[in-house]
ROTIDREN-510932 format. One record per residue (C-alpha): x, y, z. Coordinates in steps of 0.02 Angstrom, whole numbers. Layout:
<atoms>
<atom c1="X" c2="Y" c3="Z"/>
...
</atoms>
This chain:
<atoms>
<atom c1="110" c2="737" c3="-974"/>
<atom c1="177" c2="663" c3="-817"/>
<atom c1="90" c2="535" c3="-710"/>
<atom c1="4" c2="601" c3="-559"/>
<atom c1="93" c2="525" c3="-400"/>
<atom c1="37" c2="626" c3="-258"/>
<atom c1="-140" c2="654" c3="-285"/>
<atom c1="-285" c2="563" c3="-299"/>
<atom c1="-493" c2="588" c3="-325"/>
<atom c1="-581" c2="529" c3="-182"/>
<atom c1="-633" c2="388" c3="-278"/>
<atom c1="-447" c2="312" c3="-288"/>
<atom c1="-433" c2="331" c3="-102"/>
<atom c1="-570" c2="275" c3="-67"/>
<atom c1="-516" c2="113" c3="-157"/>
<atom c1="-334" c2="113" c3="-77"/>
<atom c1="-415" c2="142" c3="84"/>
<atom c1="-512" c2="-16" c3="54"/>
<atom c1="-373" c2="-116" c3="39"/>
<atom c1="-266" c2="-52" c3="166"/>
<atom c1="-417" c2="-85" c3="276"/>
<atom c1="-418" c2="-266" c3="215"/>
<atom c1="-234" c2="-290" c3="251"/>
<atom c1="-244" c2="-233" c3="417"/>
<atom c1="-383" c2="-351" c3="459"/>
<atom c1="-298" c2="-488" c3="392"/>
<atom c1="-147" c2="-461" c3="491"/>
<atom c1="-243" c2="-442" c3="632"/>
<atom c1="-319" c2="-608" c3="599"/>
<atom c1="-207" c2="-720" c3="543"/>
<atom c1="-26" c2="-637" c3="596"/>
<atom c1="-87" c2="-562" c3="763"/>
<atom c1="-30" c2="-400" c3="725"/>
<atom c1="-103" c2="-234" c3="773"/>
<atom c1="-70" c2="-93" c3="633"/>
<atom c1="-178" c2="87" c3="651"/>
<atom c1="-224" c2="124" c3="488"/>
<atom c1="-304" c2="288" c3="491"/>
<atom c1="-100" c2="354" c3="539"/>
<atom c1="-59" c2="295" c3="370"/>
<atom c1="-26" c2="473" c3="224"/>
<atom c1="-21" c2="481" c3="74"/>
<atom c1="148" c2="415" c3="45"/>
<atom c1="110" c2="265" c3="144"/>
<atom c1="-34" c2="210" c3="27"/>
<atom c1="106" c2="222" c3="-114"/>
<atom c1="230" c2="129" c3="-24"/>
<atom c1="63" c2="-21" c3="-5"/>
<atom c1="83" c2="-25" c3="-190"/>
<atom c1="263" c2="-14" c3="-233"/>
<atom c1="293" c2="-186" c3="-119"/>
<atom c1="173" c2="-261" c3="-234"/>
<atom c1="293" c2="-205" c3="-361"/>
<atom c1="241" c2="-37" c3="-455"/>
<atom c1="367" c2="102" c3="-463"/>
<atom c1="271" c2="252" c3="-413"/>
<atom c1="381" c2="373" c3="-552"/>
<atom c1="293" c2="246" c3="-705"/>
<atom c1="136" c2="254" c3="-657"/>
<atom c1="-27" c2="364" c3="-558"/>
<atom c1="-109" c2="325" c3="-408"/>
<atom c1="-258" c2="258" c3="-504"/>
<atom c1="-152" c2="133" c3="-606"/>
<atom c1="-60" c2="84" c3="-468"/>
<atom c1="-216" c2="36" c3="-370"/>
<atom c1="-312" c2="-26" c3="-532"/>
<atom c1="-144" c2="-150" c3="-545"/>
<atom c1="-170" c2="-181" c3="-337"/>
<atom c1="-340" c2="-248" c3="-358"/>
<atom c1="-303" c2="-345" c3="-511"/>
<atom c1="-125" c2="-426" c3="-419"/>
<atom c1="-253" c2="-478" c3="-256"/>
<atom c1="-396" c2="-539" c3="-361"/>
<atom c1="-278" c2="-661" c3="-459"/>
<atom c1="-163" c2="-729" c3="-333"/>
<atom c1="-206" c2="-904" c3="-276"/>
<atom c1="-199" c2="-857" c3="-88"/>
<atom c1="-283" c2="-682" c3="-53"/>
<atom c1="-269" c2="-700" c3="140"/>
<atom c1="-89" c2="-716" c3="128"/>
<atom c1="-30" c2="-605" c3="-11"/>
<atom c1="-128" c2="-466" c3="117"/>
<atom c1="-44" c2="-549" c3="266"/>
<atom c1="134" c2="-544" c3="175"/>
<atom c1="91" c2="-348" c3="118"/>
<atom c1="49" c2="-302" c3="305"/>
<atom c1="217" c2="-365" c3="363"/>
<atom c1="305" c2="-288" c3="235"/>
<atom c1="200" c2="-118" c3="262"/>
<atom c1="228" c2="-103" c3="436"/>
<atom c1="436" c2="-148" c3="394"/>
<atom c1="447" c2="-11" c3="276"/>
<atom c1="354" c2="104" c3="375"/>
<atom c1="468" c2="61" c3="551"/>
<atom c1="618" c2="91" c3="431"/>
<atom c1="564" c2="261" c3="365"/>
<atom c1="513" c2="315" c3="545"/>
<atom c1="683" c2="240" c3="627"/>
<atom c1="804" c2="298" c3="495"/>
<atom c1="703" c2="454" c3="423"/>
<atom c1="729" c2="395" c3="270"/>
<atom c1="610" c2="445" c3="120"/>
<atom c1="556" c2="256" c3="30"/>
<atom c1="432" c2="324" c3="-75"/>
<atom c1="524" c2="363" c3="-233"/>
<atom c1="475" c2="556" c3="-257"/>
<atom c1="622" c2="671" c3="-288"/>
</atoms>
C-alpha cells in the first residue's frame, strides 16, 4: 500500500497548521517578514516539510510531520531553524507562483 500524500485527518493538520503558524510568527519576529498563512493548501504544507528534507513520494503526511516536530525539537536553535524554513517557504512558494511550476513532487 502506498503512502498517503494528499490527505490528511484533521488531527495531522491540525499539527502542520501549528507549525506553519509558529514559522510565520517567527519570521515575523525575528526576520520582519509578513507571510499570510491561512493562503497556504495543501501542497504548501508539503512543500514546509520537504525543505526540512522529506520526499513527499517516501513517506505520508503524518510521518512527514511526526519527522517535522522531531527535526524542530532537536535542533540547537528552534527560532532560527523556523526563521530559515519561513524564508525558504515563502522562496518556494514565489517560485511556484512566478514560474507556475509544480514543486511538490506529485505526478
Amino acid at each position: 500500500m502506498e503512502p498517503s500524500t494528499t490527505s490528511a485527518s484533521p488531527a495531522q493538520d491540525t499539527a502542520m497548521d501549528c507549525i506553519l503558524q509558529e514559522i510565520t510568527a517567527v519570521g515575523r519576529r525575528l526576520g520582519g517578514m509578513d507571510f499570510t498563512i491561512c493562503t497556504l493548501a495543501a501542497e504548501t504544507k508539503a512543500i514546509c516539510l520537504d525543505i526540512a528534507g522529506f520526499e513527499p513520494r517516501v513517506m505520508g503526511l503524518e510521518q512527514r510531520v511526526t519527522l517535522m516536530e522531531d527535526h524542530l525539537n532537536t535542533v540547537p536553535d528552534r527560532d532560527q531553524e523556523l526563521l530559515n524554513l519561513h524564508i525558504k517557504l515563502i522562496d518556494l512558494e514565489d517560485r511556484s507562483h512566478r514560474d507556475k511550476v509544480h514543486f511538490f513532487g506529485f505526478p
